[in-house]
C-alpha positions in Angstrom: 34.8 1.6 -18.8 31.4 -0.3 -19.1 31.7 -3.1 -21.2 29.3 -4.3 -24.1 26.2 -5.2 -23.1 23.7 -7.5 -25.4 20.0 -6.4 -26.5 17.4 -8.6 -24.8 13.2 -8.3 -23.9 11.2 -9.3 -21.2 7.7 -9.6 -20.8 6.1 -8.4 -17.8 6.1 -11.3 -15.6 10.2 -12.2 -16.3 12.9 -10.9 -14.5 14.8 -12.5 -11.5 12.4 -11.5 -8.4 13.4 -11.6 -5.0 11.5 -10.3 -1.4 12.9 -7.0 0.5 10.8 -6.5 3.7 7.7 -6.1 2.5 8.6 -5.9 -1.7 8.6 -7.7 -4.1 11.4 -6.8 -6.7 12.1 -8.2 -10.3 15.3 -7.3 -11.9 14.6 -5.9 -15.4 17.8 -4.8 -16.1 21.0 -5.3 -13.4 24.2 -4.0 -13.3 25.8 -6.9 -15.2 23.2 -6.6 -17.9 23.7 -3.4 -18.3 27.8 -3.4 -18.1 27.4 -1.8 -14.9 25.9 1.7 -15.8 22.8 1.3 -14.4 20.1 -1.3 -12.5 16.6 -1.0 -13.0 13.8 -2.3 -10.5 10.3 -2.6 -10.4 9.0 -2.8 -6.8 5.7 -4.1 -5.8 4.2 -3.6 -2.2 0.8 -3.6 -0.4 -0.6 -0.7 1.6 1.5 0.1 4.8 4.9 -1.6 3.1 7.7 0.9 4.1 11.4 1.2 3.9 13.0 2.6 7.1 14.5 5.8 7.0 18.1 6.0 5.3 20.9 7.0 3.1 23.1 5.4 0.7 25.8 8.0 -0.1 27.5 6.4 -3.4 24.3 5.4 -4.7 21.2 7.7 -6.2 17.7 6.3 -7.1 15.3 7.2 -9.4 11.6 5.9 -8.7 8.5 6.5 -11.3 5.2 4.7 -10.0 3.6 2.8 -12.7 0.7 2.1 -10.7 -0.6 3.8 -6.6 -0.2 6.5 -4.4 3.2 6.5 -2.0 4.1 8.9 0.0 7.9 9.9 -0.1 10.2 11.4 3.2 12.7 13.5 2.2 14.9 15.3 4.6 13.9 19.0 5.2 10.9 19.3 2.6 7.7 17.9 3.5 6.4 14.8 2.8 5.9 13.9 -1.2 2.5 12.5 -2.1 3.3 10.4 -5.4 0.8 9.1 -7.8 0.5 7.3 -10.7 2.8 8.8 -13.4 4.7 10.6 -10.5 8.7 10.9 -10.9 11.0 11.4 -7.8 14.6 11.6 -7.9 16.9 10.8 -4.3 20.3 11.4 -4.0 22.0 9.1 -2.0 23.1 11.7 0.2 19.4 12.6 1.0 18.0 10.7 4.1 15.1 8.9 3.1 12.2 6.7 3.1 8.7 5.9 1.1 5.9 4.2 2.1 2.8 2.8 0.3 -0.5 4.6 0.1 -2.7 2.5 -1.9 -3.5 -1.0 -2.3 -1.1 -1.7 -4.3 1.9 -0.1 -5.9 4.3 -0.3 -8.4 7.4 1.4 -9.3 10.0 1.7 -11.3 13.5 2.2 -9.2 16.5 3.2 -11.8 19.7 2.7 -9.0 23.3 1.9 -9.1 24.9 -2.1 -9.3 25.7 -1.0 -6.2 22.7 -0.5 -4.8 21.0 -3.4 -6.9 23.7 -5.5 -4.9 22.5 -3.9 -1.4 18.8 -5.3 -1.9 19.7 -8.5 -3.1 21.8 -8.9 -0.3 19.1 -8.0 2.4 16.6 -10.0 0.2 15.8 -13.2 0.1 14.4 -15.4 -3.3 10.9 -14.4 -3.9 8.5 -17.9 -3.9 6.8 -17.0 -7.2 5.6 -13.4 -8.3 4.1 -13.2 -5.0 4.3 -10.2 -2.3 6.2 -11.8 1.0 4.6 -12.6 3.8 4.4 -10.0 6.3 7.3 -10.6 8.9 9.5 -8.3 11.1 13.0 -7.8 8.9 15.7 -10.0 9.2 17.7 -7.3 11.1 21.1 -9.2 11.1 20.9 -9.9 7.6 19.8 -6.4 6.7 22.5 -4.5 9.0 25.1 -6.5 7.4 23.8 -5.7 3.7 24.0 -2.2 4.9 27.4 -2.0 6.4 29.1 -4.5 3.3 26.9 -1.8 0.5 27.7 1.6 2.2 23.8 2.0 3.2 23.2 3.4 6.8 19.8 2.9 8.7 18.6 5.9 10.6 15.5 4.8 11.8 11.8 3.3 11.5 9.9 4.4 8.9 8.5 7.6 9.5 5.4 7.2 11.4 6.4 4.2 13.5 7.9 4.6 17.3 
């Protein structure tokens, strides 16, 4: 059973913000603020920001982009172009990945604790509200994330060799 959970507000800079790969994250609402039904995200990237391709079988993930154009790999349907306003729905079970269009994007990422716990495991403490530098991943810290979080990597982002 969830427990009680407090009313609270943040303005749009606030939340705990943290780099994964090549996003930036800020927690609006974890798992512990939300008595564990529910996280929600919002992700920032620059164009070319991708996650590799994946599943994450216990946890789904909702994503509506505030701002951009992303593209979306779902197994077995073809790619999803996603615009501002644009809702996608994942279950974990699906493999997946998304990759960023557009200058800029932002989007909203409604997930499990679970899963919340995965990319702050894999992340790293954002310097400011900044995007990360772009670096390769920290593959150790990532496949260990992913093995402790039930997340399995298939692959590089579609596209990449």
């Amino acid at each position: 059973m969830a427990s009680q959970t407090s009313p609270y507000a943040l303005a749009a800079e606030e939340g705990e913000a943290f780099w994964f790969g090549d996003f930036l994250i800020t927690v609006k609402a974890s798992g512990e603020q939300t008595g564990g039904r529910f996280s929600l995200l919002e992700q920032t990237a620059a164009k070319g920001a991708a996650t590799p391709l994946h599943i994450h079988p216990h946890d789904d993930e909702t994503f509506y982009v505030l701002e951009g154009d992303l593209t979306f790999f779902l197994d077995g349907q073809s790619p999803i172009s996603a615009t501002t306003g644009s809702f996608v729905h994942i279950s974990g079970t699906t493999k997946h990945a998304l990759q960023v269009d557009s200058e800029i994007a932002r989007v909203i990422d409604i997930t499990t604790p679970r899963h919340e716990s995965f990319l702050r495991a894999a992340g790293v403490a954002a310097e400011g509200r900044a995007l990360p530098p772009r670096v390769p991943p920290d593959m150790e810290r990532l496949t260990a994330a992913a093995r402790e979080y039930g997340v399995e990597i298939l692959g590089p982002p579609p596209g990449e060799v």
